[in-house]
ROMIDREN-456585 format. One line per field, with one value per residue (C-alpha): residue number from 0; residue in three letters; x, y, z. Coordinates in nm, 3 decimals. Example, Ala and Ser with C-alpha at 12.3 -4.5 7.8 and 13.67 -1.06 7.14 Angstrom:
% residues 2
seq 0|1
type ALA|SER
x 1.230|1.367
y -0.450|-0.106
z 0.780|0.714
//
This chain:
% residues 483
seq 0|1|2|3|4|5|6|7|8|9|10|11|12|13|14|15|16|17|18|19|20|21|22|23|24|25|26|27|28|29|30|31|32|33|34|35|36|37|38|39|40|41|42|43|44|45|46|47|48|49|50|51|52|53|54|55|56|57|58|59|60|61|62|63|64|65|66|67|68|69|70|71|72|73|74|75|76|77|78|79|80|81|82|83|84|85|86|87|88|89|90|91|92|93|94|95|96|97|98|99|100|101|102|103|104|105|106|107|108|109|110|111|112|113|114|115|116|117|118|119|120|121|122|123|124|125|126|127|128|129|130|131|132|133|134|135|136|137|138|139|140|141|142|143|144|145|146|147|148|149|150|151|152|153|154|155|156|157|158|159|160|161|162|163|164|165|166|167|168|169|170|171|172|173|174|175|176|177|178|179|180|181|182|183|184|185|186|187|188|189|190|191|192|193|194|195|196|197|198|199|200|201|202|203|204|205|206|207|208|209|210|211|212|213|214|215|216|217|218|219|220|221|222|223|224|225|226|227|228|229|230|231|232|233|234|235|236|237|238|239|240|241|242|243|244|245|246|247|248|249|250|251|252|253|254|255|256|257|258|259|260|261|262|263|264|265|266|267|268|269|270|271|272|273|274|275|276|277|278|279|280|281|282|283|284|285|286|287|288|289|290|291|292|293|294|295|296|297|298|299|300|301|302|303|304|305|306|307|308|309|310|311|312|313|314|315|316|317|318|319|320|321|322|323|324|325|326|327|328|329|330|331|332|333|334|335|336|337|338|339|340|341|342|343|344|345|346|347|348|349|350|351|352|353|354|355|356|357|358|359|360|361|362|363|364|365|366|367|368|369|370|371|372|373|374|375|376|377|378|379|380|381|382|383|384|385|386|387|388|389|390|391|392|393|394|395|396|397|398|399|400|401|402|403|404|405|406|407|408|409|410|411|412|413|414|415|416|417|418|419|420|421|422|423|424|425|426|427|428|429|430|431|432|433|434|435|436|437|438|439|440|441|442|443|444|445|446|447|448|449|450|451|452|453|454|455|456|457|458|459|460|461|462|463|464|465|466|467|468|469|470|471|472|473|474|475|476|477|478|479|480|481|482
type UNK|UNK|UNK|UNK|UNK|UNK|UNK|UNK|UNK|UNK|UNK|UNK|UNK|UNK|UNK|UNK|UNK|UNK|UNK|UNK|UNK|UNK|UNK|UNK|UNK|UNK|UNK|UNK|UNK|UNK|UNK|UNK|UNK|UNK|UNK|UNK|UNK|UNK|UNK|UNK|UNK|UNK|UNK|UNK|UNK|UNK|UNK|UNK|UNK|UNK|UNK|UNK|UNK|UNK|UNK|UNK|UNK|UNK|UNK|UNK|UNK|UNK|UNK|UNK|UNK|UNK|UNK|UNK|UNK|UNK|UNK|UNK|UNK|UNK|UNK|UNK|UNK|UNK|UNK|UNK|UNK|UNK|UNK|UNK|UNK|UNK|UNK|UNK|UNK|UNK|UNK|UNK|UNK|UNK|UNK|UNK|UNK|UNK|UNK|UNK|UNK|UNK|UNK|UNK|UNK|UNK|UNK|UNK|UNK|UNK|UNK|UNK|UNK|UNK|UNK|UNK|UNK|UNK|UNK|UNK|UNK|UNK|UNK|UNK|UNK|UNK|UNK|UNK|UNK|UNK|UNK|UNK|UNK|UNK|UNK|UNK|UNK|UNK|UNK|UNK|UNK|UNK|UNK|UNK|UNK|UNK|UNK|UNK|UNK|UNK|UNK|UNK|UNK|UNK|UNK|UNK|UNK|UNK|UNK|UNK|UNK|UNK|UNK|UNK|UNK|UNK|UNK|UNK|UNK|UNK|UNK|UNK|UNK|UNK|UNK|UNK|UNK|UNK|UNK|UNK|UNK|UNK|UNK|UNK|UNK|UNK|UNK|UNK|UNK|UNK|UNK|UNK|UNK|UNK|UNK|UNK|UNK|UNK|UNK|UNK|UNK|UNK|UNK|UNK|UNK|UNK|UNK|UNK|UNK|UNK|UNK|UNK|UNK|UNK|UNK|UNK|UNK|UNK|UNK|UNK|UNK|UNK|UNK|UNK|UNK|UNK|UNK|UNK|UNK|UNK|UNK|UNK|UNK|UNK|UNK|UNK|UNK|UNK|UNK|UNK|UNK|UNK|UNK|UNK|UNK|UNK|UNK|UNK|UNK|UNK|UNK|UNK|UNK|UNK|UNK|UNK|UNK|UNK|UNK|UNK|UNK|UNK|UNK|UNK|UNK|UNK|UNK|UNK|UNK|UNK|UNK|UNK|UNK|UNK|UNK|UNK|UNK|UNK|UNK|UNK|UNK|UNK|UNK|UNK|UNK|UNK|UNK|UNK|UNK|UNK|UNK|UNK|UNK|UNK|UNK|UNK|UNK|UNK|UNK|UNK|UNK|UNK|UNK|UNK|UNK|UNK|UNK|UNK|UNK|UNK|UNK|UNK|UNK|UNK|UNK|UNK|UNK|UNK|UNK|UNK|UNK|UNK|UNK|UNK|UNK|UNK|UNK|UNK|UNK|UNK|UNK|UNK|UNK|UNK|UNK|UNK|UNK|UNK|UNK|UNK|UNK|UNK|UNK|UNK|UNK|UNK|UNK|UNK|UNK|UNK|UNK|UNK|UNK|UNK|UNK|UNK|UNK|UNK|UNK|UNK|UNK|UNK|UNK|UNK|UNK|UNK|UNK|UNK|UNK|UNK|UNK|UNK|UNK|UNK|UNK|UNK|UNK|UNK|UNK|UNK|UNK|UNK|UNK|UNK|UNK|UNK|UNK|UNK|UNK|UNK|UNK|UNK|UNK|UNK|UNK|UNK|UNK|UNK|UNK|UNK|UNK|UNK|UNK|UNK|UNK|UNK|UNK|UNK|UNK|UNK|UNK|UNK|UNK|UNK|UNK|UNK|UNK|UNK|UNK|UNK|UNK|UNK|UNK|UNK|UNK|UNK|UNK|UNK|UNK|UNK|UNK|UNK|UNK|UNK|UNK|UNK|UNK|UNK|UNK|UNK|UNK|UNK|UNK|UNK|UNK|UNK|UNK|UNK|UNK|UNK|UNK|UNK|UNK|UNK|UNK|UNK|UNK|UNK|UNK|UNK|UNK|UNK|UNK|UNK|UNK|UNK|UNK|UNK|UNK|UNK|UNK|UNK|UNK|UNK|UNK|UNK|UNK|UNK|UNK|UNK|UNK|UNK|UNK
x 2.877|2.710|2.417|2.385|2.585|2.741|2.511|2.214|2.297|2.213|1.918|1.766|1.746|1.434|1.611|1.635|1.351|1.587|1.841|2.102|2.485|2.742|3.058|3.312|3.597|3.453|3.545|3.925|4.213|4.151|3.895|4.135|4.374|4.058|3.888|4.242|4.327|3.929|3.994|4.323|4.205|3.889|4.011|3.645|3.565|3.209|3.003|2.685|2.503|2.327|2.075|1.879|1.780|1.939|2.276|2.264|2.173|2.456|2.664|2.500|2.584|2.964|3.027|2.903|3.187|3.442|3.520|3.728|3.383|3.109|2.769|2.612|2.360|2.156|2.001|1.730|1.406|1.225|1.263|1.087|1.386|1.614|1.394|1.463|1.851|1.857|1.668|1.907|2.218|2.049|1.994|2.345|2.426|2.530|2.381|2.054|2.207|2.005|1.772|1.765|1.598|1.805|2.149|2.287|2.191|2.499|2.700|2.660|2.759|3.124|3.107|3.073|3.383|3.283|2.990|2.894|2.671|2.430|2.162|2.039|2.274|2.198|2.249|2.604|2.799|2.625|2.625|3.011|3.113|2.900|3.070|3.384|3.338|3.181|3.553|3.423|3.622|3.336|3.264|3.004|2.832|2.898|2.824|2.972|2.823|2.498|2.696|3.039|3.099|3.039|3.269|3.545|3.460|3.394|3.779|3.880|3.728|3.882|4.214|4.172|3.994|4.266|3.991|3.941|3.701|3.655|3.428|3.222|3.420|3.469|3.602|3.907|3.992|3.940|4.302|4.271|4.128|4.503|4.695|4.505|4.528|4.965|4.989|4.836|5.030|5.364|5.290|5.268|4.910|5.082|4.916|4.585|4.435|4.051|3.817|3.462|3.229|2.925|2.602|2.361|2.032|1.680|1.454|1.042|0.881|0.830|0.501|0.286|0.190|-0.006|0.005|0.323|0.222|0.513|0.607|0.399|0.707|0.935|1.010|0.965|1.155|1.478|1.486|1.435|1.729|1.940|1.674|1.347|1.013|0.820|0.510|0.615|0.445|0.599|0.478|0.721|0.849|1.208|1.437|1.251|1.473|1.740|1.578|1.482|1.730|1.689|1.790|1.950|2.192|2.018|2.163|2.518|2.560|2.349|2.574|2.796|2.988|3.144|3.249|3.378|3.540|3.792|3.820|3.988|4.229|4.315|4.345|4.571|4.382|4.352|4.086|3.771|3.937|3.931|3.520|3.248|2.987|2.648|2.334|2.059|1.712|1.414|1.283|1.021|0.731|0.635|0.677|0.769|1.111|1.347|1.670|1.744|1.742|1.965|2.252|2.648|2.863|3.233|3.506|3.826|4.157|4.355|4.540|4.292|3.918|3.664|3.344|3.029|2.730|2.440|2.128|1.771|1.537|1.602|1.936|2.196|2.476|2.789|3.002|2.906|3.091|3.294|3.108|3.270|3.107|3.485|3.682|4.033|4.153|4.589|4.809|4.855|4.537|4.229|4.152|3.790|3.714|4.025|4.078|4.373|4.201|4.399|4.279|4.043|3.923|4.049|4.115|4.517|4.499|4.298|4.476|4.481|4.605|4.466|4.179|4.034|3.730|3.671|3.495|3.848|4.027|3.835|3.857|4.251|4.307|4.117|4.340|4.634|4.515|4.665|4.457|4.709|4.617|4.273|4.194|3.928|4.034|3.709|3.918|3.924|3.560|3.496|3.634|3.444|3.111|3.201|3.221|2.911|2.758|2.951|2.785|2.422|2.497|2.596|2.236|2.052|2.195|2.116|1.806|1.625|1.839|1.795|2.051|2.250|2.329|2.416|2.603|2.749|2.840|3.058|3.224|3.374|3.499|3.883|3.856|4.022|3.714|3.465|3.201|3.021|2.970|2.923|2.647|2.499|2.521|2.337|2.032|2.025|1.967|1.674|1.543|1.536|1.343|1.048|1.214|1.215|1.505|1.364|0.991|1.084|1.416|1.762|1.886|2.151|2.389|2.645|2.991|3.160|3.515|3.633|3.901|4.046|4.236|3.887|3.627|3.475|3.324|3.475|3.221|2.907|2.715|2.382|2.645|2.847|2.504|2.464|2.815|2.632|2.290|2.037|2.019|1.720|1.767|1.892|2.050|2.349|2.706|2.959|3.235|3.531|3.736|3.475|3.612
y -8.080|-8.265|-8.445|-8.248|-8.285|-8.026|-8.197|-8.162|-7.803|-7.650|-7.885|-7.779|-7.418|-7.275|-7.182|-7.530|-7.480|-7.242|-7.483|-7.313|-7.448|-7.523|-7.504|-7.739|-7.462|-7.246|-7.466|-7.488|-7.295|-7.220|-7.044|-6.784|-6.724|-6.657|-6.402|-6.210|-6.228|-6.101|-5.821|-5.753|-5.770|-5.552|-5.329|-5.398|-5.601|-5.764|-5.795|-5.898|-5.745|-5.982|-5.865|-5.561|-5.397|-5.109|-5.234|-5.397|-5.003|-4.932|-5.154|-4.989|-4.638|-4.700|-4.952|-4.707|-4.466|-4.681|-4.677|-5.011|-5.211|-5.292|-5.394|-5.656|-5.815|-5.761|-6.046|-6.077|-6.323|-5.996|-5.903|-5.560|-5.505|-5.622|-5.364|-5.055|-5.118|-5.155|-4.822|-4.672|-4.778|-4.616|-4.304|-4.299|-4.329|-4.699|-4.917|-5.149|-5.476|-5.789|-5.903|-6.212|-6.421|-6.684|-6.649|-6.998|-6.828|-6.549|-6.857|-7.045|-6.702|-6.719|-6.388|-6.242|-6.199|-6.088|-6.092|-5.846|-6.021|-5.791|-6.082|-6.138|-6.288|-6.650|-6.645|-6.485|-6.786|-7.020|-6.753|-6.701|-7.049|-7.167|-6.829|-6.907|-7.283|-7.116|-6.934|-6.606|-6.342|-6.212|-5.907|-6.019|-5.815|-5.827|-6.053|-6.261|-6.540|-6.649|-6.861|-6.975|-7.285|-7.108|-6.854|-7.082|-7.259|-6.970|-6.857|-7.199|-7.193|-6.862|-7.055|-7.377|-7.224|-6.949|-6.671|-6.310|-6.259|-5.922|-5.863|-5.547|-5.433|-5.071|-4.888|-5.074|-4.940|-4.573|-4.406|-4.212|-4.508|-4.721|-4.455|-4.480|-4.824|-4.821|-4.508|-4.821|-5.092|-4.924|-4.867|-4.480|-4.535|-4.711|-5.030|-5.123|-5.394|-5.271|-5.183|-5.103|-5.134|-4.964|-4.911|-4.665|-4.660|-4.631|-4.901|-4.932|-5.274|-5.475|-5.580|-5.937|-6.227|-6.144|-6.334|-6.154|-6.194|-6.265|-5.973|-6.063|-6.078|-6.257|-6.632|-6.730|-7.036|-6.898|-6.589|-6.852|-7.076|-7.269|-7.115|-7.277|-7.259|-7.173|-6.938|-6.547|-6.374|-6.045|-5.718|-5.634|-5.934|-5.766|-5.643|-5.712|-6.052|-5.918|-6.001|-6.343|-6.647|-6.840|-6.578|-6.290|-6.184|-5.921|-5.569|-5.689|-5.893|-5.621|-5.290|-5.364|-5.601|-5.290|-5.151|-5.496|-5.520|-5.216|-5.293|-5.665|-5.461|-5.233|-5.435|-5.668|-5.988|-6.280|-6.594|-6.602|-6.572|-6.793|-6.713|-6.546|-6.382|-6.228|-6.059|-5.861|-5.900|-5.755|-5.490|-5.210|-5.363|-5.687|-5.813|-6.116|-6.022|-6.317|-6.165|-5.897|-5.505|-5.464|-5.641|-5.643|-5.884|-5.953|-6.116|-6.226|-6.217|-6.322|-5.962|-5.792|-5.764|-5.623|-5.549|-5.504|-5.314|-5.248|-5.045|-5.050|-4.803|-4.448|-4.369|-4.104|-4.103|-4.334|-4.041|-3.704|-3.535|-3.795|-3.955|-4.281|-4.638|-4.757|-4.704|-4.774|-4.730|-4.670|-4.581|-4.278|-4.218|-4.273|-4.337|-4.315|-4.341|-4.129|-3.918|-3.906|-3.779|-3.762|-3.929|-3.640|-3.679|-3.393|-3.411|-3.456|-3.473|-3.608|-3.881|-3.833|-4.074|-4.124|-4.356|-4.607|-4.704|-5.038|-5.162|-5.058|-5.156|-5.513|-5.466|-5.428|-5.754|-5.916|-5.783|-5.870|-6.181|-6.079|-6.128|-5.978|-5.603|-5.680|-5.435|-5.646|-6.026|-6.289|-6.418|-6.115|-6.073|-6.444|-6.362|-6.054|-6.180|-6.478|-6.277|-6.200|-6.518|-6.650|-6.347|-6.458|-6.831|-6.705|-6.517|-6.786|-7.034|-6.822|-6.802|-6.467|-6.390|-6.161|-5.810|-5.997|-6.318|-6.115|-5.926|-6.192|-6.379|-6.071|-6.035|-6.352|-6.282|-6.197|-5.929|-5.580|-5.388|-5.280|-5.538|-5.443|-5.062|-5.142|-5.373|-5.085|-4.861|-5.091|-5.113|-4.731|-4.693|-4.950|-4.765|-4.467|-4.593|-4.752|-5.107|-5.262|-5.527|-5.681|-5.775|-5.768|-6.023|-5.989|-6.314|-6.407|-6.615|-6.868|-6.801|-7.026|-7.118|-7.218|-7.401|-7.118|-7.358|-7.549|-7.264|-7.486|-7.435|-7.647|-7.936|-7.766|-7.978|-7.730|-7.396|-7.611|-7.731|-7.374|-7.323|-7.378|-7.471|-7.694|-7.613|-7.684|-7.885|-7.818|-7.506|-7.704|-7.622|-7.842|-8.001|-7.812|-8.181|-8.119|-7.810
z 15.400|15.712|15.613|15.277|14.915|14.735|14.480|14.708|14.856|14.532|14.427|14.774|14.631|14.543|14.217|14.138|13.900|13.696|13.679|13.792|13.705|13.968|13.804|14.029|13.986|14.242|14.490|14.555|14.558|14.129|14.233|14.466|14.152|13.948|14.139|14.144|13.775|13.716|13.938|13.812|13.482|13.473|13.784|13.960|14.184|14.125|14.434|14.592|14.880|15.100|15.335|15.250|15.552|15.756|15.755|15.359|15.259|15.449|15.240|14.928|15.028|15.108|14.835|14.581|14.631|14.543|14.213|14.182|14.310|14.066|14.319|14.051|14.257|14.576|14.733|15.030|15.104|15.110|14.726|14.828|15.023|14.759|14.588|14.816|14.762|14.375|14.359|14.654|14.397|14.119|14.340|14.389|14.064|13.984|13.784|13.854|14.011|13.971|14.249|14.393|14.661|14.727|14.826|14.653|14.302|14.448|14.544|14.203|13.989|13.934|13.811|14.178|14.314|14.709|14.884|15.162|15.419|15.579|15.688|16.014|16.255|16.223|15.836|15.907|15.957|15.706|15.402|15.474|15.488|15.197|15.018|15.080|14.977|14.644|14.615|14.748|14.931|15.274|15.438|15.720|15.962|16.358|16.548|16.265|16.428|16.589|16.836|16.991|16.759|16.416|16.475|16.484|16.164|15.983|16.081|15.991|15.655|15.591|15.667|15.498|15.170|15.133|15.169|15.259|15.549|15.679|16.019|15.987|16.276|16.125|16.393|16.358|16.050|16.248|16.242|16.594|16.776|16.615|16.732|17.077|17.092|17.007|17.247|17.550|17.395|17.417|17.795|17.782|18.006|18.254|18.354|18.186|18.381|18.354|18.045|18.041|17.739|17.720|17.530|17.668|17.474|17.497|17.325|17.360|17.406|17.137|17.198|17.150|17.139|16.852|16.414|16.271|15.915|15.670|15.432|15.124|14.868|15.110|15.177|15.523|15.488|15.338|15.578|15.858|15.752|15.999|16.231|16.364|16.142|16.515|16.488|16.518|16.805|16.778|16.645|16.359|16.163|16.067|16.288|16.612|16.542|16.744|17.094|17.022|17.105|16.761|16.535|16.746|17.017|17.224|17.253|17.347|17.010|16.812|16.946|17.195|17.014|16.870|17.164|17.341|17.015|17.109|17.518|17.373|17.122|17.385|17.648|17.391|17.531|17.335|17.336|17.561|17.907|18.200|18.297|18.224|18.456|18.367|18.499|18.423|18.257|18.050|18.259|18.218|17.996|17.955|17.581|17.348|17.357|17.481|17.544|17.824|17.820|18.118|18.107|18.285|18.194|18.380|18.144|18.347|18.181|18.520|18.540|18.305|18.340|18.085|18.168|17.945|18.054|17.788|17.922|17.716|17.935|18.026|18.207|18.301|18.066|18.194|18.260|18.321|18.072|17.880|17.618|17.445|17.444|17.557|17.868|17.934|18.274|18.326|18.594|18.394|18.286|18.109|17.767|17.606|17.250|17.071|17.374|17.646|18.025|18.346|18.612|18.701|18.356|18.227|17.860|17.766|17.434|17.113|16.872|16.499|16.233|15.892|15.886|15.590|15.451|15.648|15.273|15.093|15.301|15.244|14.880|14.894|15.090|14.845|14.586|14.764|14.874|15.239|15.518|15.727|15.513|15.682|15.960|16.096|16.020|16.108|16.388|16.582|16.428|16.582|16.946|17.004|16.901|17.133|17.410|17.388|17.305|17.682|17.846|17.642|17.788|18.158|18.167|17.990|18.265|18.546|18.726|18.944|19.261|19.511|19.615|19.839|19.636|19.343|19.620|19.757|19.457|19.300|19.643|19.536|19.178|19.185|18.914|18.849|18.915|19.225|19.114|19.439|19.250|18.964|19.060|19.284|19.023|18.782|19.078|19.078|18.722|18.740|19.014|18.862|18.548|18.821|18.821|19.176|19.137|19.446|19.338|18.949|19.041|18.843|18.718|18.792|18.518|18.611|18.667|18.407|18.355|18.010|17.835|17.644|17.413|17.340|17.324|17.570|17.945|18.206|18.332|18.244|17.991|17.968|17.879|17.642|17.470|17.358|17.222|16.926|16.772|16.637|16.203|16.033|15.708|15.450|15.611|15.805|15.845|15.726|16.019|15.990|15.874|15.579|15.460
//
């Protein structure tokens, strides 16, 4: 398990005290055939929730109308969040699930079938892998990863353990949007070559420096993880995560991973592309917030180009009377969310198909032991969060520029879109909110070129250094040869 024991892994946990007992079955392919003839037995599934914040209530509130799921535990370093979503499945009518505050007691409970990962993002990849090496089926939030590298083991564990892994993708379990999607794909738009992604939404500073006290019922050090033990400086000690580099993704990982999510379906583009281009910044207030509020980032598939453009202060909606955080731009026409537009943008025609419950339709994969009945597989979970993790390391290898060399360097992208407009559209909007882009600089991130095979960049040591991350012991991934 790089640098740590099964043996050790366990004895590490705070519940060591308890002495908790790892039985060896749950790691192997017994424990696949185990889970299945539980389920099959009892006809519920027994689950976990882990992570009780916004998204692990969530969890709470569409697990507890299934019937065929039985939520047994809820888990979080916080136990008065753990609290909040025992009494939420109470409210709702299910039983009082055990609370727990470290995730390895879930792990070491062969009576949990699935777990449903609702941490922040840098506990995503390391509480699915050690999961799945426990013999558990995952559901894990988007981003499912906190960076390029864990992505890709966490889709080879899925492989090599013979587990379900479900991205919390949900709009692709959203009937209309399939049917939109399959209308593109068999060529009835005409030719696709551009998408746009976008997240349009207003967010306040964050404030700082100042002491960001710990929650008094929750352990720092196992809500830190993999993650550094550094001093907090910010106001609000959860969720104000997101904008910091060592345990977030900025707005592009935290909400428009959803909508990138759809422009690759649609678009029907595989891997991370040939390059990567960002810019943007934090603009507006001054704050301890790391990662940008303004932000455009240009993805070249050779003959297909997405772009992703996420905007934090106040701004005039995308499009003046079409309102969809996707864009998909045909010979024929125009697509946005489940809608069909000429090229006037006058609306065609609305999709409709039947659409699933993105947690049953997890919970009958696991019963079939398909991944392939999996609307939102980790690997296509894994490739949209690493698009935004390239765009993250294209900013975060940039430096300030002025108009014309951002001008001058999209001039010479070869891309299916008006970069030059797009860029001039992105000034205007920062104009409009009081931001001078010529005293308060835009940075300007490097145009890298990746190995698509590799999930690599091409001769650029400092971007490939944050492919992935440095873990804090005893919180370390395992190689994938260790799986």
């Amino acid at each position: 398990m790089n640098n740590i024991t099964r043996r050790r892994f366990f004895e590490d946990s705070v519940m060591a005290a308890a002495a908790i007992a790892v039985p060896t079955h749950l790691y192997g392919a017994d424990s696949a055939s185990s889970a299945k003839t539980r389920s099959a037995v009892n006809g519920r599934i027994n689950a976990a929730i882990i992570g009780c914040g916004i998204r692990g209530k969530a969890h709470a509130r569409e697990l507890a109308k299934l019937a065929d799921c039985e939520i047994t535990a809820v888990c979080d370093p916080d136990l008065d969040r753990a609290d909040e979503v025992g009494a939420l499945l109470v409210e709702l009518q299910r039983a009082m699930p055990s609370k727990i505050q470290d995730l390895r007691e879930i792990f070491a409970d062969k009576s949990i079938d699935v777990v449903f990962i609702a941490t922040p993002n840098h506990w995503h990849a390391l509480a699915s892998v050690w999961a799945m090496q426990a013999g558990k089926d995952v559901y894990v939030e988007k981003p499912v990863s906190h960076n390029v590298w864990e992505g890709r083991l966490m889709v080879e564990a899925a492989r090599k353990l013979g587990r379900i892994c479900q991205s919390g993708t949900q709009n692709r379990s959203r009937g209309s949007l399939a049917e939109a999607v399959r209308y593109m794909h068999e060529g009835k738009l005409g030719e696709v070559n551009l998408a746009r992604s976008v997240f349009y939404s207003a967010r306040s500073s964050i404030g700082g420096p100042v002491d960001c006290p710990t929650p008094p019922r929750c352990d720092h050090n196992l809500w830190a993880g993999p993650a550094t033990m550094e001093k907090l400086t910010r106001a609000k000690f959860h969720y104000d995560w997101h904008w910091m580099w060592d345990t977030g993704n900025g707005e592009i990982g935290n909400s428009n991973v959803h909508a990138i999510d759809i422009c690759r379906w649609g678009l029907g583009v595989s891997g991370l592309g040939t390059s990567v281009l960002s810019y943007g910044g934090r603009f507006g207030y001054k704050d301890v917030a790391e990662t940008p509020n303004s932000q455009i980032a240009i993805y070249d598939f050779g003959n297909k180009t997405l772009v992703s453009e996420t905007r934090n202060l106040k701004t005039a909606p995308f499009h003046p009377t079409i309102k969809s955080m996707w864009f998909f731009y045909g010979s024929e026409g125009i697509i946005a969310d489940a809608h069909l537009y000429d090229l006037k943008g006058n609306l065609v025609r609305t999709f409709e198909a039947k659409s699933e419950n993105h947690f049953a339709n997890f919970l009958r994969a696991v019963r079939s032991r398909k991944p392939t009945d999996l609307a939102a597989d980790i690997l296509e979970g894994h490739l949209s969060s690493a698009l935004c993790h390239i765009a993250n390391i294209s900013f975060r290898t940039g430096s300030p520029a002025s108009f014309k060399e951002i001008q001058t360097q999209l001039e010479a992208l070869k891309v299916q879109d008006d970069v030059k407009a797009t860029f001039e559209k992105h000034r205007e909007y920062l104009l409009e909110a009081g931001v001078d882009p010529e005293t308060d600089k835009i940075t300007l991130g490097q145009h890298l070129y990746l190995n698509a095979h590799r999930e690599e960049f091409v001769h650029n040591t400092a971007a490939n250094v944050l492919m992935t991350r440095n873990y804090r012991a005893p919180f370390t991934l395992p190689a994938i040869e260790a799986l």
